[in-house]
N, C-alpha and C positions, 0 to 999 in steps of 0.2 A: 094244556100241560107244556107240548112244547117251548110256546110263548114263557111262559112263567118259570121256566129256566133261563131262555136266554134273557131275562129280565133280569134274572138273579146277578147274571154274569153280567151283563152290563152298568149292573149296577146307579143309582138314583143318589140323588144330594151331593155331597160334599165327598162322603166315603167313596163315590165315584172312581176317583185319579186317574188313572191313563185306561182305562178301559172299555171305556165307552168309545176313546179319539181308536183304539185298536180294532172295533168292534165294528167299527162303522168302514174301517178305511177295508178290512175285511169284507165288508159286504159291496164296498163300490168297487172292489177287482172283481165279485161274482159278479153284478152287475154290467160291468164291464166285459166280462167274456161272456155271458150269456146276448148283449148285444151284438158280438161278433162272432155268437154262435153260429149261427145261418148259414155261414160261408162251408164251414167244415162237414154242417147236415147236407148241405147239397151235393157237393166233392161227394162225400160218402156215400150218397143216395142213387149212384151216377151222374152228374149232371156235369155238364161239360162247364167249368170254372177253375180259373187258374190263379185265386186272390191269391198273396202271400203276407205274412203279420209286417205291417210297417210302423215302427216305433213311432214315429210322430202322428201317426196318425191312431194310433193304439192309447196314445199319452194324452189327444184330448178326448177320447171314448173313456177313460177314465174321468178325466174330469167333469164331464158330464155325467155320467155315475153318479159322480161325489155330488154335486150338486143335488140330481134324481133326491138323494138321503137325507142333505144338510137341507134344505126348503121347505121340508113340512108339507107341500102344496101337495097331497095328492090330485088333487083334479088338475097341475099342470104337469104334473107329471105323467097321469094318463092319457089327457091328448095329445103331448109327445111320443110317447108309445103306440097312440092310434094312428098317429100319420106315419109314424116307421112304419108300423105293421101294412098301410095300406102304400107304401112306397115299397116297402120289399116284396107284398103279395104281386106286383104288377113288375116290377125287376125281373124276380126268377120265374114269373110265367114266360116272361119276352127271351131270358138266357133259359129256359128248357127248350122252348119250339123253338130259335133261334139258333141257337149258340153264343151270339153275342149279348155283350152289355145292350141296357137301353140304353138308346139315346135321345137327342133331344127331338128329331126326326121323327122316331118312333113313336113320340108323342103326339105330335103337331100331325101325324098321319092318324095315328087313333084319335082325336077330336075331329077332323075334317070326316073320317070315314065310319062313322060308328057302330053302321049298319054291317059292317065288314065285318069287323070285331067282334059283334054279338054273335054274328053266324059262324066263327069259325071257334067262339069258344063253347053252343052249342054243337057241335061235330067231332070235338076235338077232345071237350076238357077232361074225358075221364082216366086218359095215360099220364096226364101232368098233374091229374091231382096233389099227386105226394107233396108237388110245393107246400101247400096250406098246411102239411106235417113238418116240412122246414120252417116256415115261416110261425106257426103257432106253437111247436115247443120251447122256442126258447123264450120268445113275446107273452107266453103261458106263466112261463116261472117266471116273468120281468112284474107281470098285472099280479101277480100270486103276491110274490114279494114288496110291494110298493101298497098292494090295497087291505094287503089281512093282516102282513106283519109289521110292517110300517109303526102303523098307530098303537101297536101293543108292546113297544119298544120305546123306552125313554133314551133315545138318541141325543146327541149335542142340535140343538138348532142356530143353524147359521141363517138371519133376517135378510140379508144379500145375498142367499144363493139360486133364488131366483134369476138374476142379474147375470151368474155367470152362461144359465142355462141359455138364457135369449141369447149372451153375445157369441157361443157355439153358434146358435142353430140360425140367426141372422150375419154370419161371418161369409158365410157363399151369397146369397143374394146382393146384399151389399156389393161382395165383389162384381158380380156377376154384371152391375148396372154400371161398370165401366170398363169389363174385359171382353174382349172377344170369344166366339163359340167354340172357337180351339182351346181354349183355355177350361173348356168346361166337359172336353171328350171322354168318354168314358174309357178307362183304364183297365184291360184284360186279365193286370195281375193285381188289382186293386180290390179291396171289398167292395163287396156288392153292395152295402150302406152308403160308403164312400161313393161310390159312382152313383147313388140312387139321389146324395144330398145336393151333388152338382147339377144333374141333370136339372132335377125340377126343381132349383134352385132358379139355375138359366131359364129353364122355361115358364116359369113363373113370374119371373121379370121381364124377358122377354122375346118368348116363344110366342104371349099372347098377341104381342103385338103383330104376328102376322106370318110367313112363311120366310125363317132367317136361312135356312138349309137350302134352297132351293130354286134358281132362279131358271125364269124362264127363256133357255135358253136353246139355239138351232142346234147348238154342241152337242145335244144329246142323240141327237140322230145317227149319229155315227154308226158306221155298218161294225159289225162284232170282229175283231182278229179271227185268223186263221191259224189254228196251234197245228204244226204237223209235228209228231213222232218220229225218227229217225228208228229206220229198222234195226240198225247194228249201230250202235251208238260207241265211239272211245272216247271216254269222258275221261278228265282227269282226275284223281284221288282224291286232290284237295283243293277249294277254292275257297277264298277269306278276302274277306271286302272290308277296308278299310275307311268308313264314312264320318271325317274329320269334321269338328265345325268351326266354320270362317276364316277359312284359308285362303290369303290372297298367293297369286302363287308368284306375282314380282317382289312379294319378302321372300323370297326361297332360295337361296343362293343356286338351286337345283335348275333354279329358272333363271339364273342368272342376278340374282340380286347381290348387290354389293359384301354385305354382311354373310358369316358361312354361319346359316340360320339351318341348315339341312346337313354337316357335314356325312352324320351315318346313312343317311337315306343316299346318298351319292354315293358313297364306295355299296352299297347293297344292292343302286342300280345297275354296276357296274358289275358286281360279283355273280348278279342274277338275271342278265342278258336282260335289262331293264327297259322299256321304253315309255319316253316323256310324252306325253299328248297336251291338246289345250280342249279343256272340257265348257261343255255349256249346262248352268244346276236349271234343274225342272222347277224349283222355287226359289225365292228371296227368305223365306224361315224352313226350319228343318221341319216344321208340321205339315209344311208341305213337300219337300222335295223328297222325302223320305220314301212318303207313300208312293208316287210317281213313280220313283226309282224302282222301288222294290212290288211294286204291281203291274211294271213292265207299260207305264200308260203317256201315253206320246198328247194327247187333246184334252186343254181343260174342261173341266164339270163332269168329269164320269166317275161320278160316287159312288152307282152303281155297281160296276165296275172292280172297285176299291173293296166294296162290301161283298162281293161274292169271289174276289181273289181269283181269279180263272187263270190269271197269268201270272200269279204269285211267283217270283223265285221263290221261296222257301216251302213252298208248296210242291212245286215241280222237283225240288233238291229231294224233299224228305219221299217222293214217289219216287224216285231214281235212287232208293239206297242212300242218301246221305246223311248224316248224322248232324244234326244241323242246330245252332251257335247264334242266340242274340245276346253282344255281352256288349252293352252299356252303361257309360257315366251321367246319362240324363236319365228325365224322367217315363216312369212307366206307362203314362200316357203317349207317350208316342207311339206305344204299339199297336193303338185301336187299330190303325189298319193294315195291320204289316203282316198279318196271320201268324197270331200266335195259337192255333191249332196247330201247327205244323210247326211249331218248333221246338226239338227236342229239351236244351239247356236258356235259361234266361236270365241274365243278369241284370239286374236297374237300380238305379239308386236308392230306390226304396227301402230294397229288401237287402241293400248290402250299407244303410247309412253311415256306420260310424266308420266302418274301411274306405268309402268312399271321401268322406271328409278328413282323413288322414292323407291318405294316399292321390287319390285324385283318380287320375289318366292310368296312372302305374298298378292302381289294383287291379286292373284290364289286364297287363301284363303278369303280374302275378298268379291270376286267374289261371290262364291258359298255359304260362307254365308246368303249373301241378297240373292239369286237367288235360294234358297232351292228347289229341281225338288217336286213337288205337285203327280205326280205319275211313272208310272216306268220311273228309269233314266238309258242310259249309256251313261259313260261321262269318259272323258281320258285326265289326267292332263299331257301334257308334261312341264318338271321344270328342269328349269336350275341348281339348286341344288350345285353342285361341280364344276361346270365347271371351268376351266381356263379362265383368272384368277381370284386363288381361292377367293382373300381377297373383290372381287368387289362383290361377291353375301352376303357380310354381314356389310360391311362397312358403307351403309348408314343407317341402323338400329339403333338409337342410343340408343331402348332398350336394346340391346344385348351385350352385356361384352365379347368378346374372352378371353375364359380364358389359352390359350398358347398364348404364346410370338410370335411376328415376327419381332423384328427391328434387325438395322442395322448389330449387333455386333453380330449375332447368324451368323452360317455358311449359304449358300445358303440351301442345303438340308434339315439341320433345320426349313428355314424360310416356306418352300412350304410344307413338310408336317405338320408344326403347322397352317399355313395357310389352307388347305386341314381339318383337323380335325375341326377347328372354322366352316369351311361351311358346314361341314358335322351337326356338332351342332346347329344352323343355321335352315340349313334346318329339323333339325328331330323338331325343336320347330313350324314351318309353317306344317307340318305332321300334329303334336297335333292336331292344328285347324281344317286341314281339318278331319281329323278322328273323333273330337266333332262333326264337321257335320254332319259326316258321321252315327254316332252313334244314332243321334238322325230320322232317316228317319226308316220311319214302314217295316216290310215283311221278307220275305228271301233275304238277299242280301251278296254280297261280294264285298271285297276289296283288290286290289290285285298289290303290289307294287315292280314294278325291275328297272331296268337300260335297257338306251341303251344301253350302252359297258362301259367297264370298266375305268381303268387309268393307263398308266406308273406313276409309283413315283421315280425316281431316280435307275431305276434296270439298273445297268451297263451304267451309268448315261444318260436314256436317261427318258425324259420327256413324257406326253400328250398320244393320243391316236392315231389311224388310224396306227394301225401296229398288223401285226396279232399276237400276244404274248399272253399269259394265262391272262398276267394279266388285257389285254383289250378285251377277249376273256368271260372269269369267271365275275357273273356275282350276284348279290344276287339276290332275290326271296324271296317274302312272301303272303300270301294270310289268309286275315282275312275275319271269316264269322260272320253272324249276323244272329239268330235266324232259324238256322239251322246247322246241324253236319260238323264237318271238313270233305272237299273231299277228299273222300278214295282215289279215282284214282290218286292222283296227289301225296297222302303219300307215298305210293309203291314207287313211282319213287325217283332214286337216285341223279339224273339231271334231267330238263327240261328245254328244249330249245326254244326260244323263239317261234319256230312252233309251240312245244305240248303244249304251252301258248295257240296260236293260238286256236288251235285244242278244248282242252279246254273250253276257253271263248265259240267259235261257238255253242258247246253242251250245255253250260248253254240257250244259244237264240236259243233251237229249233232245231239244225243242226246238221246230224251227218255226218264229212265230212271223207272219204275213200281216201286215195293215195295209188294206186296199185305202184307207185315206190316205197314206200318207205322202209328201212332197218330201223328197231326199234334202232338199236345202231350204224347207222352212221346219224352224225350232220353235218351241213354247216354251215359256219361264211361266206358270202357275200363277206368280204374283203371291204375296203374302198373309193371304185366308185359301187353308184348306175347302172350307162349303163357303156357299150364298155368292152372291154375282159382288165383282173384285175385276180391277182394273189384272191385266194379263199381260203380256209381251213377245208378239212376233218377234223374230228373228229368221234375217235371211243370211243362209251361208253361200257365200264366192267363194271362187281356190284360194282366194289367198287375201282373205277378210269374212269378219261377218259384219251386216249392217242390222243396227236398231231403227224400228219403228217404232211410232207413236203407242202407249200402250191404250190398249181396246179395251172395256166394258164386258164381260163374259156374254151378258145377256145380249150382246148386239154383232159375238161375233159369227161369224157363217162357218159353217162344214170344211170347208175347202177353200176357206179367204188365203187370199196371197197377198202377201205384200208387193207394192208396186216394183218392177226389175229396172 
């Protein structure tokens, strides 16, 4: 009977007219959200999951849908729904016992270790069950609808929409067999589908091929930090880290550069007992310096590390009372290992798209305006800033006047650093705002602004960044305080690197953290792959220079290697 109504309604032949195309588009949005049901049963069910809806990614879950209806094909449409089912059933077992997304890791450690896995899902599985009730009510009504009412529905048949199904569900693989395993990180505010397609997408192409996460390396030996607690801690109010991307800092007029590329950040340095540092970034791409940064980790290959957060800033902030701030203009993958358990408010491109492609850098600023923290904040602006390409982070501003030239008739070199300096200008005016913010919040606080890595600009004409060279290596640095004296500790210093950043910050929240590895004057630059063995870069700092070494192979380098003095 049911059927044989909506048959009525859908109507056959010619007398048809619009109600079949309504009927249908109608059941690929149930479709569609019954596939990105999962997320919201889990959330709901306790399960520690932070996805949020991202419209482009929602928009081809639809289209997918649509296809599911217009193909006809139920047998391809059920083994697309058995392999979800069987990529989500093994997802949120790993984010129930885990907390985190799977990763590619996770896998390539579950086929190497099988025996592991069987034994710990006999011991274990009967508190996680619930997942298979996440996973199978809404995969339930997916196989309900696709195999009983399907064929009892005279629907429109589209003969190509097979076609669109495969170039979905072949769109990541493809990718996959010529991007890097950064590119395929699991995403903490991402659906769990979305993170389920990348993964064993990559590892499907080529996880098989052998162990990409993981090289074998003496770097792992490394003795564990030492966290001490401070009995009576005065911490200040508020701390806000500003983490710009591709700053060189001799465009800076701040640094001395020709052009007044900085002019509000200079009278802010001045208004707010500012001082200039020369910093050294922990990587060459922000997928890697980020994590470094923000996990407080001085020696490459410690993934480990990275994934249990033990020296987390925003771990140790949100234990110490702070109210704590990730508001960025990239993407939500970057947060895989930043711990987003511990952070209160999250901004990313994702879940803010159409503000963020209006506005850019400035809906950062907007943001925090309305959302002023009411008591102690830390919070960490990642900004797209400079990035490549340069002219798109100022372009749609039409307050803003470039005032160097980029058209046609200037030479290429000309166009990218005049281009380059406008976003630089650009962004030191979206600065302003956040620093009025900034300016107006009560206490002791600080503020504290560098780069992930630097920029090639035409040196021997090569472009962009992810290459270990000084100039994406150097780094600026500044730290402004508020109602208390400029940090002596950090004026001494002639360079600091984005660990004794680390280092640093921790001590302001409470932490005093100890590395028995460490040599005070040699630095690590990561190199430009988060995991798997990646050329790296000693750095040794003199008073009054640092020198580049040769970069090293991870897998070859020692515990406690020095560069020759």
């Amino acid at each position: 009977m049911p059927s044989l109504l909506l048959s009525s309604f859908v109507g056959r032949g010619r007398n048809a007219g619009w109600r079949p195309f309504v009927f249908i588009l109608l059941l690929s949005l149930l479709s569609a959200a019954l596939l990105m049901a999962d997320d919201l049963l889990f959330h709901a069910m306790g399960g520690a999951h932070y996805a949020v809806f991202e419209p482009v990614y929602g928009l081809v879950i639809w289209l997918l849908a649509l296809g599911f209806w217009l193909c006809r094909q139920r047998w391809l449409v059920a083994l697309v729904l058995m392999l979800f089912v069987f990529m989500q059933i093994i997802q949120f077992a790993n984010l129930a016992f885990t907390g985190e997304p799977l990763s590619v890791s996770d896998l390539q450690n579950a086929l190497q270790n099988p025996e592991d896995i069987h034994q710990a899902l006999q011991a274990s599985w009967a508190p996680y069950a619930w997942v298979l009730v996440v996973v199978g009510l809404p995969y339930g009504a997916l196989f309900l609808l696709h195999g009983w009412l399907q064929p009892r529905l005279g629907l429109p048949y589209f003969s190509l929409a097979w076609l669109l199904i495969l170039l979905i569900l072949a769109a990541k693989p493809i990718r996959a067999s010529y991007r890097d395993l950064e590119d395929f990180l699991p995403g903490p505010t991402r659906s769990a589908l979305h993170n389920s397609m990348n993964v064993f997408s990559f590892f499907a192409v080529k996880g098989l091929q052998g162990d990409t996460t993981a090289p074998a390396s003496n770097m792992h030996a490394m003795v564990p930090y030492r966290m001490t607690r401070q009995a009576s801690p005065s911490m200040p109010r508020h701390i806000w880290l500003v983490v710009a991307d591709s700053l060189r800092p001799d465009r800076m007029s701040l640094y001395g550069a020709s052009r007044q590329t900085t002019p509000h950040l200079q009278r802010w340095m001045r208004q707010m007992n500012g001082i200039r540092l020369k910093g050294i970034a922990a990587g060459v791409s922000t997928a890697v310096s980020l994590p470094a940064l923000m996990n407080v980790i001085r020696e490459p290959g410690q993934e480990a590390w990275m994934k249990d957060k033990r020296h987390n800033l925003f771990r140790l902030a949100q234990e110490q009372g702070y109210e704590t701030y990730w508001l960025s203009s990239q993407e939500s993958k970057l947060l895989t290992y930043l711990g987003r358990p511990f952070i209160d408010h999250v901004v990313t491109r994702e879940n803010r798209m159409v503000g963020f492609m209006q506005r850019r850098d400035a809906l950062l600023a907007d943001i925090i305006e309305k959302q002023m923290p009411t008591d102690k904040s830390f919070a960490v602006f990642n900004m797209r800033a400079v990035h490549f390409p340069y002219e798109e982070n100022y372009q749609q501003d039409r307050a803003f006047t470039p005032p160097w030239p980029t058209t046609s008739e200037l030479s290429h070199e000309t166009r990218m650093l005049n281009a380059y300096d406008n976003a630089m200008l650009h962004w030191d005016g979206v600065m302003d705002r956040i620093l009025r913010a900034f300016s107006k919040l009560d206490g002791e606080k600080y503020l504290i602004i560098t780069a992930d890595h630097g920029q090639l600009l035409g040196e021997d004409g090569r472009w962009g960044h992810n290459r270990l060279q000084p100039e994406v290596v150097e780094i600026p640095m500044m730290v402004l305080s508020g109602n208390t004296a400029q940090p002596a500790d950090l004026v001494q210093d002639s360079w600091v690197s984005h660990y004794e950043l680390g280092l640093w910050l921790a001590q302001r929240l409470g932490v005093q953290i100890n590395n028995p590895n460490a040599d005070v004057t040699l630095h690590f630059n990561h190199g430009d792959q988060l995991l798997g063995d990646r050329f790296v870069l000693p750095i040794r700092e003199w008073p009054d220079r640092i020198e580049y070494h040769a970069p090293v192979l991870l897998s070859t380098l020692k515990p406690r290697q020095a560069a020759d003095r």
